[in-house]
Rosetta silent file (secondary structure, phi, psi, omega in degrees, C-alpha in Angstrom):
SEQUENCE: XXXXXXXXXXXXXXXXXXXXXXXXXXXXXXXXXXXXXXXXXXXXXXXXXXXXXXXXXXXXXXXXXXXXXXXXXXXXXXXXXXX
SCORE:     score description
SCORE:     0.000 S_00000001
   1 L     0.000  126.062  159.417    2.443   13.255    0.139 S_00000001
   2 E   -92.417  128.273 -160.264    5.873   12.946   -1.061 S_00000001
   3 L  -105.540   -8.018 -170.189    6.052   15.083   -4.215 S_00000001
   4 L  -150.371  125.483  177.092    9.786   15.309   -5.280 S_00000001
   5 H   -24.603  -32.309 -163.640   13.139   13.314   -5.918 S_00000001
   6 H   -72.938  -35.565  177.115   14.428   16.230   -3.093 S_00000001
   7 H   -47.800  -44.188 -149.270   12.093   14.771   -0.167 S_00000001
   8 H   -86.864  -40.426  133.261   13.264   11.439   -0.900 S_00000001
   9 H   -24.438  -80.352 -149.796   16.926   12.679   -1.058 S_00000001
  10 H   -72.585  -26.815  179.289   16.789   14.050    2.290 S_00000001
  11 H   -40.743  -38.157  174.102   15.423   10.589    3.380 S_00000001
  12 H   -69.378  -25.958 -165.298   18.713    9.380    2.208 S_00000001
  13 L   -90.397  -18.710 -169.427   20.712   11.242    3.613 S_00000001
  14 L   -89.538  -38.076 -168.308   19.114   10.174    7.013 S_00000001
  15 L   -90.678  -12.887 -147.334   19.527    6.553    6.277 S_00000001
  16 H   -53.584  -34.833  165.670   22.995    6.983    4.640 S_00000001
  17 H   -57.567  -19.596 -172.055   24.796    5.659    8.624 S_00000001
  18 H  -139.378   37.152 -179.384   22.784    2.632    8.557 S_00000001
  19 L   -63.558  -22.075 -171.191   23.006    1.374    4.676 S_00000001
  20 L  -106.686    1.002  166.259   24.330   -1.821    5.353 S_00000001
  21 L   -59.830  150.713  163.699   21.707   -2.085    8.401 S_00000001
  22 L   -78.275  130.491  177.482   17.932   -3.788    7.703 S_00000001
  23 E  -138.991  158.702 -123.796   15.916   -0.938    7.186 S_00000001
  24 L  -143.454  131.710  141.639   11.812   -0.309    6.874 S_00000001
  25 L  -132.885  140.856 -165.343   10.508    2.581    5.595 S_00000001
  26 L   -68.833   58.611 -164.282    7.162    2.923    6.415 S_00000001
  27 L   -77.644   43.642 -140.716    4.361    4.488    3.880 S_00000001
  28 L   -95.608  -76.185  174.160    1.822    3.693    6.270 S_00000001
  29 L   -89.995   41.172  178.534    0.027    7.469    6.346 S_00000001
  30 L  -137.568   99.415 -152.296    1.749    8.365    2.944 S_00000001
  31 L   -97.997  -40.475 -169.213   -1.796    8.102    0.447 S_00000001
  32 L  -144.868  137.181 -169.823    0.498    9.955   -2.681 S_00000001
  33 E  -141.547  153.813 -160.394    3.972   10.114   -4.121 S_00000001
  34 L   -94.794  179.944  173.223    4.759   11.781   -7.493 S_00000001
  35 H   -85.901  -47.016 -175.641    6.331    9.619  -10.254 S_00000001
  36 H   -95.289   -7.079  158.797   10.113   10.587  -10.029 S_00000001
  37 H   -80.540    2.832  171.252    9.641   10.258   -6.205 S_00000001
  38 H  -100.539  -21.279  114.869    8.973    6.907   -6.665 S_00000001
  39 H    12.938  -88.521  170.753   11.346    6.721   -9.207 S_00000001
  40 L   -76.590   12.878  173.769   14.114    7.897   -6.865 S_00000001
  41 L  -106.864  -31.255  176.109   13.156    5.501   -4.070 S_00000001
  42 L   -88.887   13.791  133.616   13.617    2.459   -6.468 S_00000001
  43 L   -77.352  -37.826 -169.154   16.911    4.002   -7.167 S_00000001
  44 H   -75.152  -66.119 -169.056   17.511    4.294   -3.507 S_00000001
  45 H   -69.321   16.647  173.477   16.416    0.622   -2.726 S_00000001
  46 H  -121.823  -25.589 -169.515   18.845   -0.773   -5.608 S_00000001
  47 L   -98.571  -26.079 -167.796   21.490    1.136   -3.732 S_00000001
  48 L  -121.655  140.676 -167.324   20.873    0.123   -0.261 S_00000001
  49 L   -52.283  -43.708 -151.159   21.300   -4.235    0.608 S_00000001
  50 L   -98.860    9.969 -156.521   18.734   -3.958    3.181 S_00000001
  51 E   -86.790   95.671 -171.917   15.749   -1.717    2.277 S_00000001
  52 L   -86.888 -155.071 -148.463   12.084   -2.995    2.516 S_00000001
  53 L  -170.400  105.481  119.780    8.993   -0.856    1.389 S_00000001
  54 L  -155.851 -175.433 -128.864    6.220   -1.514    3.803 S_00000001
  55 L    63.805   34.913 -171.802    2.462   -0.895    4.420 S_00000001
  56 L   -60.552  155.061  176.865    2.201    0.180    0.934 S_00000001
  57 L   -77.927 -175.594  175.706   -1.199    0.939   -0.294 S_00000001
  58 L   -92.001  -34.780  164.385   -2.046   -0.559   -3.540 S_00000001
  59 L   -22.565  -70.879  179.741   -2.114    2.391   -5.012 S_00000001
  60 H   -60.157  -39.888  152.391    1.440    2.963   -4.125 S_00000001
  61 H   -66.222   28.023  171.755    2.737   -0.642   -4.744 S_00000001
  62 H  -141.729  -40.556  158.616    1.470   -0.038   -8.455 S_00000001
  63 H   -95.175    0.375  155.945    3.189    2.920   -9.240 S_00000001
  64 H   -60.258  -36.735  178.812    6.273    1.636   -7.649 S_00000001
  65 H   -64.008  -40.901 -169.919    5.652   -1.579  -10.289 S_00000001
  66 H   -61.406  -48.026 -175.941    4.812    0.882  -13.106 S_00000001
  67 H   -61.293  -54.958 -172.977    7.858    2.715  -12.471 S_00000001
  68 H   -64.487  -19.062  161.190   10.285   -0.127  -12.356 S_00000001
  69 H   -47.593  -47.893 -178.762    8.819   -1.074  -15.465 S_00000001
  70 H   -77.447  -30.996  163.327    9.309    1.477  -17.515 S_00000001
  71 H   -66.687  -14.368  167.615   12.932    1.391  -16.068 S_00000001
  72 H   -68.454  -79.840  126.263   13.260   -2.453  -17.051 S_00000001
  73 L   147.315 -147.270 -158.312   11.931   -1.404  -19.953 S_00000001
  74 L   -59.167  140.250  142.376   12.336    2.097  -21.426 S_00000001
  75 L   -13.019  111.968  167.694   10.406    3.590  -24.459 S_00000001
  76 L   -69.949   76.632  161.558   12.116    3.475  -27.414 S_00000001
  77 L    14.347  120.275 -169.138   13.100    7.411  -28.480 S_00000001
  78 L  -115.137  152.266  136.368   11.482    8.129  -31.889 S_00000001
  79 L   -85.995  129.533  164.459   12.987   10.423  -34.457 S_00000001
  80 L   -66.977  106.333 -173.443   10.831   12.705  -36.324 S_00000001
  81 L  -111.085   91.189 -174.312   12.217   12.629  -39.779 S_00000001
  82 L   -68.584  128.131 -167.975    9.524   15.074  -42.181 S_00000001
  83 L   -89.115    0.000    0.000   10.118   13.963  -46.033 S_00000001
């Protein structure tokens, strides 16, 4: 499971020597990922030219779409105004 923007971070940090390289990362045995770690991998993959995604489950290719959705986009912010 990846559960947090920090895992996903240190991933980065790993790949950070070979950003302009083609590079795979593999979710192959990875069944659950939280919402801002998936988040912060579609931040990651906007950052780096060369970045695939693959074996995803469908699971996992569906909350990467869900996510980029809501970042495409966002929820408008309601004010509560009480008369």
């Amino acid at each position: 499971m990846v559960s947090s923007r920090d895992v996903v971070k240190r991933i980065v940090r790993e790949l950070k020597p070979y950003k302009n390289e083609e590079l795979i990362l593999d979710f192959k045995d990875i069944e659950i990922i939280s919402r801002s770690a998936a988040d912060e991998l579609l931040n990651i993959k906007a950052q780096f030219q060369h970045l695939e995604f693959a074996n995803l489950s469908l699971d996992l290719a569906r909350l990467l779409r869900a996510v980029a959705a809501s970042k495409a986009y966002p929820e408008k912010s309601v004010t509560f105004q009480p008369q």
